[in-house]
KELOKE-219804 format. One line per 3 residues: number of its first residue (from 1); their letters; for each residue x, y, z of N, C-alpha, C, CB. Coordinates in steps of 0.02 Angstrom, whole numbers, plus 50000, padded with zeros to 5 digits. Glycine has a CB too. Layout:
BEGIN
NUM	A	X,Y,Z,X,Y,Z,X,Y,Z,X,Y,Z ~ ... .
This chain:
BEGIN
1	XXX	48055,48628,49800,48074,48669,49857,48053,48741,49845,48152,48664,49871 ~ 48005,48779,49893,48010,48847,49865,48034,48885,49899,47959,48875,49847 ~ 48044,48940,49869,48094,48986,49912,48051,49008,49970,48127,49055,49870 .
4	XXX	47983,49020,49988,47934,49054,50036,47948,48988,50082,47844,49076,50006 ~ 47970,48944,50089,47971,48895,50137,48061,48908,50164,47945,48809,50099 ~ 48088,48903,50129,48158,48952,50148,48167,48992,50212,48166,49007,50098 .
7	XXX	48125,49072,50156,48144,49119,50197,48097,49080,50276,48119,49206,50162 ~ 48027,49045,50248,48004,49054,50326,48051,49028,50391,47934,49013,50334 ~ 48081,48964,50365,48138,48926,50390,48187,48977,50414,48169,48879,50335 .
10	XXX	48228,49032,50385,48276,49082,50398,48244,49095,50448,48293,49136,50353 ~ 48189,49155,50454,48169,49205,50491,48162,49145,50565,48093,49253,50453 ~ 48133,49094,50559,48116,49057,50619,48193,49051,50648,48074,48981,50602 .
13	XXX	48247,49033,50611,48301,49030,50639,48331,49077,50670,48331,49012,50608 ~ 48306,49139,50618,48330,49212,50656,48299,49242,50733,48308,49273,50601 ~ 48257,49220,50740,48215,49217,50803,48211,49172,50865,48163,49213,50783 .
16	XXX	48247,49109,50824,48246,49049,50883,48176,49044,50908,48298,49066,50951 ~ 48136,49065,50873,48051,49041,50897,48007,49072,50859,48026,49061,50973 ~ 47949,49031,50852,47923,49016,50797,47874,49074,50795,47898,48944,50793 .
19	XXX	47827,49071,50865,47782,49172,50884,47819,49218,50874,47759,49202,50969 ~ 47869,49236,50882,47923,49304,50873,47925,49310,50794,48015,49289,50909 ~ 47956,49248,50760,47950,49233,50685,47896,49254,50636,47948,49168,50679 .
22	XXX	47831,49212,50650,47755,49239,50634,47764,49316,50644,47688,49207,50690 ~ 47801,49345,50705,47743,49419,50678,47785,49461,50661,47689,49463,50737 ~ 47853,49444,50642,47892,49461,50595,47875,49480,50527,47927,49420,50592 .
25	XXX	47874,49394,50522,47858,49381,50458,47771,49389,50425,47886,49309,50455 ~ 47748,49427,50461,47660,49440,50448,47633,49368,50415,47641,49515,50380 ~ 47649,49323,50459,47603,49242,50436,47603,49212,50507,47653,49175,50367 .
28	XXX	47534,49190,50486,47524,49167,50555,47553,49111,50585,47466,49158,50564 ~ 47561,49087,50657,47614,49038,50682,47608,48966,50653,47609,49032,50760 ~ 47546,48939,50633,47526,48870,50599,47550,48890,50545,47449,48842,50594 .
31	XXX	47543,48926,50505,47563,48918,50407,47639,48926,50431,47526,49001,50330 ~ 47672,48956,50486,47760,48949,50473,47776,48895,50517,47813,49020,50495 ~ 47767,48879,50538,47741,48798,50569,47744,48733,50503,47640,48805,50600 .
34	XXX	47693,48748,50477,47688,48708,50413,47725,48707,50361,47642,48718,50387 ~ 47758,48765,50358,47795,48791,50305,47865,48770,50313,47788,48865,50301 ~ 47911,48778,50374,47960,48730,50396,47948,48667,50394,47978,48738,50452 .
37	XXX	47908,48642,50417,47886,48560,50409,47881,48530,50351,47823,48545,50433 ~ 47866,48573,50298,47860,48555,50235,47940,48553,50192,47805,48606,50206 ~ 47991,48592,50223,48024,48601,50208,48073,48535,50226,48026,48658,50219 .
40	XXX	48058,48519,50274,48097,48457,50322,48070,48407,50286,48080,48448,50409 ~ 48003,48384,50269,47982,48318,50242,48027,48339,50194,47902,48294,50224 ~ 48046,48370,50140,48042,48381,50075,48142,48337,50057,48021,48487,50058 .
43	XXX	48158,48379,50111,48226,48389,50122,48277,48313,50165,48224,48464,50170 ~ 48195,48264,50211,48193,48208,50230,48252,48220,50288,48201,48156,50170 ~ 48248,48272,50314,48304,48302,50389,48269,48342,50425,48376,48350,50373 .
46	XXX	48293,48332,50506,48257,48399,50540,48315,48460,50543,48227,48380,50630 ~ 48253,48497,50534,48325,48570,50529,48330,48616,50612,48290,48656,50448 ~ 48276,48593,50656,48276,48639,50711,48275,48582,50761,48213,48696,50714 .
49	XXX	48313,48595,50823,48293,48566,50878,48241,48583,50918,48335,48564,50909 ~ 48208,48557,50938,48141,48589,50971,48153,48579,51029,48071,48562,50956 ~ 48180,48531,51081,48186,48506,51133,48186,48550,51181,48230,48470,51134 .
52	XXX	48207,48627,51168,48215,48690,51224,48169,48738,51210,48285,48728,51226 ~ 48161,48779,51256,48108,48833,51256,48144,48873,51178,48108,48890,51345 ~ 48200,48894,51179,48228,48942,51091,48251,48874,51069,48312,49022,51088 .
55	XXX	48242,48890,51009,48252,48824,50945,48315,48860,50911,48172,48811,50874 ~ 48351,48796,50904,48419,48798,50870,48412,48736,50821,48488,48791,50926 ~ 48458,48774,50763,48470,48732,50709,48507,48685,50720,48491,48759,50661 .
58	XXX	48507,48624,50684,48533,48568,50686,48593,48561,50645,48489,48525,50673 ~ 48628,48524,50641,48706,48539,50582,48663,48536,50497,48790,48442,50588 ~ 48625,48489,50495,48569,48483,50445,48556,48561,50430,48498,48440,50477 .
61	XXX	48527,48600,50466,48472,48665,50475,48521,48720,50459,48433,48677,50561 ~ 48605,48721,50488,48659,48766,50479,48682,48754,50402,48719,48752,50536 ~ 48661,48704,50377,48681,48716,50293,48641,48719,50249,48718,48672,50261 .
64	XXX	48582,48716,50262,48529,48750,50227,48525,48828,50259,48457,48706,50236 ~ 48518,48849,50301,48538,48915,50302,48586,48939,50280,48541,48935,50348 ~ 48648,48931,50286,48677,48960,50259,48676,48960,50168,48725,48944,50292 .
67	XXX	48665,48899,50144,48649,48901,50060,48599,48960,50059,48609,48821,50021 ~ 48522,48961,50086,48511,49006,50088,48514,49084,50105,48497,48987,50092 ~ 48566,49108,50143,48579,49157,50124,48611,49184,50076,48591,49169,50153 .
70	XXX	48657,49128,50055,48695,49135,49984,48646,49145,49906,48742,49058,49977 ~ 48588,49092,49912,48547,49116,49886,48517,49178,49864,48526,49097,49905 ~ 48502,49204,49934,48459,49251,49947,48526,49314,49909,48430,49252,50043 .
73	XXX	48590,49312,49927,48628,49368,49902,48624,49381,49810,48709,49352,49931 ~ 48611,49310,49783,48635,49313,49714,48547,49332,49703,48682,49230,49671 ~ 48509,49327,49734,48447,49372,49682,48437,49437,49706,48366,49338,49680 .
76	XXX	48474,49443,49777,48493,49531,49786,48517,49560,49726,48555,49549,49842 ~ 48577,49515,49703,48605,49550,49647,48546,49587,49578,48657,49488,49615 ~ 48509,49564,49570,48473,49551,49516,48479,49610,49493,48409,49525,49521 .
79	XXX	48432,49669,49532,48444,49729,49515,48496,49766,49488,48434,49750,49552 ~ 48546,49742,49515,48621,49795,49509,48651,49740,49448,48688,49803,49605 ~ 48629,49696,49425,48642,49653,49351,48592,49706,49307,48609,49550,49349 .
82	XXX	48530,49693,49301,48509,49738,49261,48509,49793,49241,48482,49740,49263 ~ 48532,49844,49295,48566,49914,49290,48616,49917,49263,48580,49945,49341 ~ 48677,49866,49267,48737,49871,49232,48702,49833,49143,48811,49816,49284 .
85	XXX	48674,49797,49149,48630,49797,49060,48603,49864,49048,48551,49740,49050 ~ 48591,49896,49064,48559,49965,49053,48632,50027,49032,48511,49989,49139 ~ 48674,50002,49062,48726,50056,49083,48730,50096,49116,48743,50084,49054 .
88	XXX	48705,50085,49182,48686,50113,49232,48729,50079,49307,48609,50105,49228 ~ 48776,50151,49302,48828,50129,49374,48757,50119,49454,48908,50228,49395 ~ 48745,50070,49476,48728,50082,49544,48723,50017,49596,48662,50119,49542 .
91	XXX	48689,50044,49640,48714,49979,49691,48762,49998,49761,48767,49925,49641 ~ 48796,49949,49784,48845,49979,49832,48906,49949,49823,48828,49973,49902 ~ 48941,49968,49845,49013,49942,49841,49060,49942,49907,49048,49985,49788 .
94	XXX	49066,49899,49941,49098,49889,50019,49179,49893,50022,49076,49810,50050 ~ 49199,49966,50041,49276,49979,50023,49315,49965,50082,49293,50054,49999 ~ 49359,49937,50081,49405,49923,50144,49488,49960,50125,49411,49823,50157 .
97	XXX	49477,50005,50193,49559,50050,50204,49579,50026,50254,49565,50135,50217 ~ 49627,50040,50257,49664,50052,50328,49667,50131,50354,49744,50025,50322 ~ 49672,50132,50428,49640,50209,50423,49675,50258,50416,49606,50230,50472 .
100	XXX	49743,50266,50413,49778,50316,50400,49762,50332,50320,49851,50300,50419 ~ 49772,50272,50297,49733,50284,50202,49664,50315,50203,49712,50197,50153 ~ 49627,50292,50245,49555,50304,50233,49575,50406,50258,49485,50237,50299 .
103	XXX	49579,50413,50302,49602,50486,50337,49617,50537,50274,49682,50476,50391 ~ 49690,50481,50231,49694,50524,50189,49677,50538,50109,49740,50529,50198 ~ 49647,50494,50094,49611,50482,50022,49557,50461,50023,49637,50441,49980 .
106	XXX	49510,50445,50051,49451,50421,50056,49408,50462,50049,49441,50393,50102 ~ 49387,50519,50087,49342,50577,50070,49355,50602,49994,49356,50640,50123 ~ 49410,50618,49983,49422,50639,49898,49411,50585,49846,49501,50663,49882 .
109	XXX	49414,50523,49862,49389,50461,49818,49296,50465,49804,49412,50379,49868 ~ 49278,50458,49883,49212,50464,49885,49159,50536,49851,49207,50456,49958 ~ 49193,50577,49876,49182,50625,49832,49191,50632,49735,49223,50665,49866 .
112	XXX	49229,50629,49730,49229,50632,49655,49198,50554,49624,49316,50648,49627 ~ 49173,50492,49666,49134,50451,49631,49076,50468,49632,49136,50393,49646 ~ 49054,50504,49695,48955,50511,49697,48940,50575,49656,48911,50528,49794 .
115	XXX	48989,50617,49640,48969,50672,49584,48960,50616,49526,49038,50740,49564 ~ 49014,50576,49506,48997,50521,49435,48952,50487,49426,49033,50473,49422 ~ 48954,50451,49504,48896,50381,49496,48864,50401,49564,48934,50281,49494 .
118	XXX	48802,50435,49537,48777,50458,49613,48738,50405,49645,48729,50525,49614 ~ 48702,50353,49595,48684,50304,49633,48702,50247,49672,48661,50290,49611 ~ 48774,50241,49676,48800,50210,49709,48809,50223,49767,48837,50200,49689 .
121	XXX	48829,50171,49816,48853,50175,49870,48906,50167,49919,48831,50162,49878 ~ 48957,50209,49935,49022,50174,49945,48995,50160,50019,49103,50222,49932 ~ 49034,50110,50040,49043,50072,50119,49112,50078,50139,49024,49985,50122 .
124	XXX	49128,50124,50172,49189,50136,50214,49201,50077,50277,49180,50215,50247 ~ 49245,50011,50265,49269,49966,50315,49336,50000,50322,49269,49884,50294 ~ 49350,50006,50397,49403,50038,50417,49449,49989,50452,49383,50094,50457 .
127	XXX	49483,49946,50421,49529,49897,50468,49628,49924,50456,49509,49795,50430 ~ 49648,49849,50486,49727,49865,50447,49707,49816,50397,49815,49845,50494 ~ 49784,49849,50360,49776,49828,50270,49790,49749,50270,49847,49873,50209 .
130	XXX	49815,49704,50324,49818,49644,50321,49761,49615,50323,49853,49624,50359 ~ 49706,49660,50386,49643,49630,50383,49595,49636,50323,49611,49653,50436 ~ 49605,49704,50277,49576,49703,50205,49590,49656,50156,49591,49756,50175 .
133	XXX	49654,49644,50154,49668,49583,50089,49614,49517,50143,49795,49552,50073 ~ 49629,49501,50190,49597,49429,50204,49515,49438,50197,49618,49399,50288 ~ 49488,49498,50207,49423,49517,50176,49403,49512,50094,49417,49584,50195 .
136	XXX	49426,49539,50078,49442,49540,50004,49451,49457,49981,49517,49588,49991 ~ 49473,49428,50016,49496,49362,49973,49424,49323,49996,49584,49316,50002 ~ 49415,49338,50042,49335,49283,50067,49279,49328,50046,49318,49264,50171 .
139	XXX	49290,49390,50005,49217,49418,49969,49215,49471,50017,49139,49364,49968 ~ 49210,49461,50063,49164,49524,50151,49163,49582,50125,49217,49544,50244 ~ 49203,49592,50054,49217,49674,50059,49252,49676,49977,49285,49705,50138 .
142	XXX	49228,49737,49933,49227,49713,49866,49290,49753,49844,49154,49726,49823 ~ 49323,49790,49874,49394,49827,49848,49415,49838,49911,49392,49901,49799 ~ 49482,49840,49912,49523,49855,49969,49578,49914,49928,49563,49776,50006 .
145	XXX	49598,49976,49979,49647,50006,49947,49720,50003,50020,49610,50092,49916 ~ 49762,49959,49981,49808,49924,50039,49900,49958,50019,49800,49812,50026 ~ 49955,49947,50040,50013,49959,50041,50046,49895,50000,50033,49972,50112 .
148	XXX	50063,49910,49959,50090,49871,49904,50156,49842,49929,50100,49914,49839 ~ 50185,49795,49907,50159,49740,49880,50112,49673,49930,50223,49715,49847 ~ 50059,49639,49879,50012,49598,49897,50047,49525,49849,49930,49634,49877 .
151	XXX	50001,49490,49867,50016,49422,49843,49971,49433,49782,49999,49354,49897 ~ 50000,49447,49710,49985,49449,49648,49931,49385,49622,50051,49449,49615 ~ 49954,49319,49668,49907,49263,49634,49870,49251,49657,49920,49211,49620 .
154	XXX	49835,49309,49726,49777,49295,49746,49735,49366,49730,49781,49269,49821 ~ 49765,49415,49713,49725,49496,49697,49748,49495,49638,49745,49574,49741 ~ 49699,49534,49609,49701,49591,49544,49736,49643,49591,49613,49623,49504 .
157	XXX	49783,49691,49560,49813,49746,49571,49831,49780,49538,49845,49745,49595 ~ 49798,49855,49554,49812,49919,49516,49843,49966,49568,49745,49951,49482 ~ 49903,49998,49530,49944,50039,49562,49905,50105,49579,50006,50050,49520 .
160	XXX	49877,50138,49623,49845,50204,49656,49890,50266,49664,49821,50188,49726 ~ 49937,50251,49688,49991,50316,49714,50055,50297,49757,49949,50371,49768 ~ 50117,50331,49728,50180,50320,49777,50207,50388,49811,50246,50287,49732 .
163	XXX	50197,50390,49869,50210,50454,49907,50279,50409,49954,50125,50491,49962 ~ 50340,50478,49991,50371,50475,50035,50358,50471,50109,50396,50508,50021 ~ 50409,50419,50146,50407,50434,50207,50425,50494,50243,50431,50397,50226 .
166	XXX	50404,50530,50284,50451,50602,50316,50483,50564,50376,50396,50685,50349 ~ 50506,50604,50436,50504,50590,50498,50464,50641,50513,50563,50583,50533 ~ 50419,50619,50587,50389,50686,50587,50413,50689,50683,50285,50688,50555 .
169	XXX	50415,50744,50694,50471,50764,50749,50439,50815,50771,50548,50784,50727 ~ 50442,50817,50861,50417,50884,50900,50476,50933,50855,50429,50881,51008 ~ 50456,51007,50870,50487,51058,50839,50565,51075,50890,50425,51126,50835 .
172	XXX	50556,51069,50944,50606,51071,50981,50646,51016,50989,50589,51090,51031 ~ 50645,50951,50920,50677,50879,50958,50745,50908,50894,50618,50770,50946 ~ 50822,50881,50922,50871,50894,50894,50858,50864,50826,50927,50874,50930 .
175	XXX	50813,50842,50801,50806,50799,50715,50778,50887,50688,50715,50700,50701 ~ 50732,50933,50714,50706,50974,50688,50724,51012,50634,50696,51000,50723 ~ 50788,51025,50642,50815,51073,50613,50856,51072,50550,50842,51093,50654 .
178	XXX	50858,50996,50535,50894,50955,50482,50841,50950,50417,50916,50876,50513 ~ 50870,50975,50358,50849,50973,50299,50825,50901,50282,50898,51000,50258 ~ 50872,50867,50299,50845,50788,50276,50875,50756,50324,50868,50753,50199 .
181	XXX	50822,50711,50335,50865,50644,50408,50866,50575,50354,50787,50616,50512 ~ 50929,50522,50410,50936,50494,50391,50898,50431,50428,50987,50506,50379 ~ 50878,50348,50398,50849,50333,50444,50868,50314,50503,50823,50303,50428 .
184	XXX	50948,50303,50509,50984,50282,50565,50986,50348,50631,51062,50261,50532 ~ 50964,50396,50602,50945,50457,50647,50867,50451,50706,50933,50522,50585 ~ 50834,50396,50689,50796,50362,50707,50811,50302,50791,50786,50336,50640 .
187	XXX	50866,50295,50784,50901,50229,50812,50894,50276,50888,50997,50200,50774 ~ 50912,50341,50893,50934,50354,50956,50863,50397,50993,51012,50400,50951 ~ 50791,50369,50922,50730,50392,50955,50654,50344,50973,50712,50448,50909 .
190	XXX	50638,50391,51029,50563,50349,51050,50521,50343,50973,50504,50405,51118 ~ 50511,50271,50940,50486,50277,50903,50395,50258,50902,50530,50251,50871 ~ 50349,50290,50878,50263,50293,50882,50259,50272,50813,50218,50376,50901 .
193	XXX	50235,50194,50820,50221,50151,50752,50139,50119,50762,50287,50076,50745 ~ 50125,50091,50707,50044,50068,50707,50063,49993,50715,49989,50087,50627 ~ 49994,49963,50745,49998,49903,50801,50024,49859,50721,49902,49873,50859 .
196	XXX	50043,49803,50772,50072,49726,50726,50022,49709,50676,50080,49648,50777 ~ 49957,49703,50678,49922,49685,50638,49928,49735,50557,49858,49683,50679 ~ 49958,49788,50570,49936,49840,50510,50001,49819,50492,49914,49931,50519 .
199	XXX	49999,49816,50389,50072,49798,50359,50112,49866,50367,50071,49771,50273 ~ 50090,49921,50377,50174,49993,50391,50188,49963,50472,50140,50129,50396 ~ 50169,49929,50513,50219,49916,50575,50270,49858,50526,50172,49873,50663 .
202	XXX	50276,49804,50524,50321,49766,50480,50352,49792,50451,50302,49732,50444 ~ 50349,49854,50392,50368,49904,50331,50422,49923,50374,50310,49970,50301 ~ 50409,49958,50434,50433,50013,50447,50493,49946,50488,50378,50082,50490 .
205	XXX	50479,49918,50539,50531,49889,50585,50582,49852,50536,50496,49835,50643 ~ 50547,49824,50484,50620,49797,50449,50640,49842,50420,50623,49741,50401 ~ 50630,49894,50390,50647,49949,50358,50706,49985,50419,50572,49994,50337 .
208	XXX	50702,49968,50469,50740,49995,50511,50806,49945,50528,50696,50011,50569 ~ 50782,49877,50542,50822,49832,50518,50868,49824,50473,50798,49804,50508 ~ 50830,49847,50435,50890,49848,50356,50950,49883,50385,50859,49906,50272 .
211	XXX	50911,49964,50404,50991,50007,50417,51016,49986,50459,50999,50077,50434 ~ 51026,49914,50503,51070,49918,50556,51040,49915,50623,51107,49974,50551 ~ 50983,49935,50644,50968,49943,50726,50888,49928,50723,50988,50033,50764 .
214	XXX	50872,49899,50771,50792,49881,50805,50791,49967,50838,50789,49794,50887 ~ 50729,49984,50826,50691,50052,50848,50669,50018,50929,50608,50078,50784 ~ 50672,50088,50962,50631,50053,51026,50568,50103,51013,50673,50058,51119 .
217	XXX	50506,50053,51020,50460,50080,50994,50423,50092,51059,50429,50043,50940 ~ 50386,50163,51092,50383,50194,51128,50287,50186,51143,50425,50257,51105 ~ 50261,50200,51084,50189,50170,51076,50154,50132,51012,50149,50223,51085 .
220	XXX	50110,50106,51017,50073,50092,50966,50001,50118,50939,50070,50038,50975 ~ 49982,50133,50899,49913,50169,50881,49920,50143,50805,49907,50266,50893 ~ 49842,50132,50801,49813,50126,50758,49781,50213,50720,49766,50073,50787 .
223	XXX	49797,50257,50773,49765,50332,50750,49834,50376,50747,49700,50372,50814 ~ 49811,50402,50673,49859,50442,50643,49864,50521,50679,49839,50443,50565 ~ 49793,50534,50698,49800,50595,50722,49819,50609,50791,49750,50623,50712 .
226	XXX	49828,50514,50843,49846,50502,50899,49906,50513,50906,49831,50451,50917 ~ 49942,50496,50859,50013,50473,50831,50046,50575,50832,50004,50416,50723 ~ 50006,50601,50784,50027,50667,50818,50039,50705,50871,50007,50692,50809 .
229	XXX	49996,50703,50903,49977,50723,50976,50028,50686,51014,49897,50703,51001 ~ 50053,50636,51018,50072,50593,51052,50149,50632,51059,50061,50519,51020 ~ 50165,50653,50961,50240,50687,50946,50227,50775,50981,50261,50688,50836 .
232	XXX	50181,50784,50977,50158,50870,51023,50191,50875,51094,50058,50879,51046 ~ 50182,50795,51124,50188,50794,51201,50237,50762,51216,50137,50768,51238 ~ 50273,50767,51147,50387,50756,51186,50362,50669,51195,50428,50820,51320 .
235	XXX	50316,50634,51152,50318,50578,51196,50348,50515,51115,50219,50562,51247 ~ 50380,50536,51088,50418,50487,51026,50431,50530,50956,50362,50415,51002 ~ 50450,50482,50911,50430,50526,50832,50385,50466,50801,50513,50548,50766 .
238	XXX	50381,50491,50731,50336,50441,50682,50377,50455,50623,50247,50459,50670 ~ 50351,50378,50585,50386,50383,50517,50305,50393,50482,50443,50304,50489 ~ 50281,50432,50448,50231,50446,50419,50225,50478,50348,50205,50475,50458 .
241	XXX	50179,50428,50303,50174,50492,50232,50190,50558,50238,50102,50505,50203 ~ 50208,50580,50168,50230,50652,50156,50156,50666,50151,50284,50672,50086 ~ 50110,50630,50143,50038,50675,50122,50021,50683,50206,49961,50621,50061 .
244	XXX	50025,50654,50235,49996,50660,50311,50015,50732,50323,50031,50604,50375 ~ 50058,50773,50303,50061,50839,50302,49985,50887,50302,50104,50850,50241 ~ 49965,50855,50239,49910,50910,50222,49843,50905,50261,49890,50905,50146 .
247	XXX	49856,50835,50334,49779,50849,50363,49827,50860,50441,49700,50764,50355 ~ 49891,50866,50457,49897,50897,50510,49910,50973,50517,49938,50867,50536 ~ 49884,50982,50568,49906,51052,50571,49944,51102,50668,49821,51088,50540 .
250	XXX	49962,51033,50663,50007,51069,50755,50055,51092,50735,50039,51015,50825 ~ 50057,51152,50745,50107,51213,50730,50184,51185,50781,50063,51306,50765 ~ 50178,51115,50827,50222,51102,50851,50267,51039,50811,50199,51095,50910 .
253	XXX	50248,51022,50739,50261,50966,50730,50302,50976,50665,50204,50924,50731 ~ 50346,50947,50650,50396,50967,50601,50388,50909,50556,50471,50978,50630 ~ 50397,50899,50484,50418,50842,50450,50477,50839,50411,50373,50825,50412 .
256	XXX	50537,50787,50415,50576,50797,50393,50585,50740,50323,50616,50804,50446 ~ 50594,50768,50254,50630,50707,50229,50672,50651,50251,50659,50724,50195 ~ 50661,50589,50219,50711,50542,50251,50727,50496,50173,50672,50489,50330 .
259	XXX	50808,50527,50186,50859,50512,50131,50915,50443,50155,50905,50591,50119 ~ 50926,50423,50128,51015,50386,50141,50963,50316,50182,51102,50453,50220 ~ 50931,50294,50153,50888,50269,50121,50819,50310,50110,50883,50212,50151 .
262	XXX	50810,50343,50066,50725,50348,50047,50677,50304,50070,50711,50342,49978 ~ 50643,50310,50095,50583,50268,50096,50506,50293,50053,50570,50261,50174 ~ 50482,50240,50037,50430,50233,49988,50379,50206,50016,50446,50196,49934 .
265	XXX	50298,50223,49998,50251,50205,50007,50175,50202,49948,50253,50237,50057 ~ 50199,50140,49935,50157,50115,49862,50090,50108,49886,50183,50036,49825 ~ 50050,50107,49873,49971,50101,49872,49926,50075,49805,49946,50174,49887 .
268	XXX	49896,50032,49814,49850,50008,49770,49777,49960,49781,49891,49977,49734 ~ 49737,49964,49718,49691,49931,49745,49686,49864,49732,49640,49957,49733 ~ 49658,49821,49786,49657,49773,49751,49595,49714,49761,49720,49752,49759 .
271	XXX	49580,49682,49724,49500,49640,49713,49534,49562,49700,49441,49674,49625 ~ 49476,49510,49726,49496,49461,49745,49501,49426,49656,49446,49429,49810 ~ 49560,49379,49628,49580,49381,49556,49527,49322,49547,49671,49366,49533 .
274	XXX	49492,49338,49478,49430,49295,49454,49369,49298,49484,49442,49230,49456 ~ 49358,49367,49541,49278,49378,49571,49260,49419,49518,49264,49417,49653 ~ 49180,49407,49526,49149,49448,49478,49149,49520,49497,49081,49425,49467 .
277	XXX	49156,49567,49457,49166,49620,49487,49100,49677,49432,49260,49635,49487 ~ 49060,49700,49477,48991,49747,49461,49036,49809,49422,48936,49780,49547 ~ 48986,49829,49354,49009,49877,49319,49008,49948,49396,48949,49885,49237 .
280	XXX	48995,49951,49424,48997,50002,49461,49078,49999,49518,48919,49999,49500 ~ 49086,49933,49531,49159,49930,49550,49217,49929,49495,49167,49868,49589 ~ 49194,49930,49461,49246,49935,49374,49255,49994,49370,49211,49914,49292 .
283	XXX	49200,50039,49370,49208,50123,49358,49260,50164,49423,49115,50163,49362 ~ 49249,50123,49491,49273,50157,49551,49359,50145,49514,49246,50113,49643 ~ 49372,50070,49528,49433,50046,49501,49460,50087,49457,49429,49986,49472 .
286	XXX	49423,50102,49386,49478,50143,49331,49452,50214,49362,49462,50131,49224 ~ 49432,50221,49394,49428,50327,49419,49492,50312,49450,49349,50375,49495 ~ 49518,50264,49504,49555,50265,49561,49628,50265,49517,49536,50198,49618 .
289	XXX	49630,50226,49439,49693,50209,49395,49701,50287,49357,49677,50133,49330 ~ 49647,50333,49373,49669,50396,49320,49701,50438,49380,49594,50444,49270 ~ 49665,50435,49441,49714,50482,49479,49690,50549,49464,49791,50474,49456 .
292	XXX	49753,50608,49461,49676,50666,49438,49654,50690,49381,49677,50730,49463 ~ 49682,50635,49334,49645,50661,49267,49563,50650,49275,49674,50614,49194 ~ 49566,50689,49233,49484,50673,49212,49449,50668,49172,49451,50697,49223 .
């Protein structure tokens, strides 16, 4: 089987026709013609339906493509194997946040890795942190930095950072003026939480649960800086990191500690347990475990 009969097979599939394919693939329409055909005797299956003007793969044709792209990924690797024999961080590395995380640690992550390992490449995936672990576990994405706790027997996990919840409150709302709120001080407000899919909506509603009362929750956003604006215009509060402080700046928005229960917000990274993991995602990983030493 050679691989030039493969890719020609891919690209024809990628095209659904065989002229579009050829001048893709700079070979002319008979040699990729021949070249699939050869691939089909070899393989003793047809891989394309021909019967319509665009050609579609056959269930036969959908698993040889796909082996071959799997293929095709592990001699991508090749390079970024030999560089790590060299000792040489590079390559890319596909990071998945959630975006209030990404908002607030992500530029300072990215930054202090491409001064280290400039040849690398980070890939910013911006989902919720439920959708990162299920990435992470099927490969799509090679570190996730998610809200702790994860299911231990399916991730590697390293602890990143534990910051506080505040409340954060228009300046004129009666919570303003209080040194520390409590969370049941919450109960008698419009509350602005992030949609069901992200794990701080869950965090937060049973967290509210705990003390006693269901929040009536007023909006949902996935945007942190929506979520402000939203508290600017008298229209709810938010329970939000103490770091979310340092990228707002509406002179209308107050943050208050929240005591008589504390709330906590763990963060860590985490990689799918027993994937191979590239000396260049090893280096991101222990930069992310020193924090700001250096």
């Amino acid at each position: 089987m050679e691989l030039r009969d493969i890719l020609a097979f891919m690209k024809v599939a990628d095209h659904q026709s065989f002229t579009e394919a050829a001048e893709s693939f700079y070979l002319s329409q008979p040699s990729l013609s021949k070249a699939v055909k050869r691939l089909e005797q070899e393989l003793h299956v047809e891989l394309l339906d021909r019967s319509s003007r665009r050609l579609r793969l056959t269930d036969a044709g959908k698993i040889v493509y796909e082996q071959g792209e799997k293929a095709l990924a592990e001699l991508n690797n090749i390079p970024a194997l030999l560089s790590e024999l060299k000792g040489i961080a590079a390559g890319q590395i596909k990071f998945g946040v959630p975006p209030l995380i990404g908002t607030l640690f992500f530029p300072e992550i990215a930054l202090k890795f491409s001064h280290r390992y400039p040849n690398v490449k980070l890939e910013l995936v911006e989902v919720g942190a439920k959708v990162v672990e299920q990435l992470v576990e099927a490969e799509e994405i090679d570190v996730g930095l998610v809200v702790l706790p994860v299911n231990e027997e399916k991730f590697d996990v390293c602890p990143f950072i534990t910051d506080e919840f505040y409340l954060y409150v228009h300046a004129e709302d009666r919570l303003a003026r209080k040194k520390a709120a409590s969370l049941t001080d919450v109960e008698q407000e419009k509350l602005i939480v992030f949609p069901k899919h992200f794990t701080l909506h869950s965090y937060i509603i049973n967290s509210c649960k705990s003390a006693g009362f269901t929040p009536h929750i007023s909006y949902e956003t996935s945007q942190w800086d929506l979520t402000i604006e939203l508290i600017a215009a008298k229209m709810g509060v938010a329970l939000l990191p103490k770091s979310a402080m340092k990228k707002q700046r509406n002179p209308l928005i107050e943050a208050i500690p929240i005591q008589r229960p504390p709330l906590l917000w763990r963060l860590g990274t985490i990689t799918k347990k027993g994937s191979y993991q590239s000396f260049a995602l090893k280096k991101l990983v222990e930069m992310m475990q020193m924090g700001d030493e250096e």
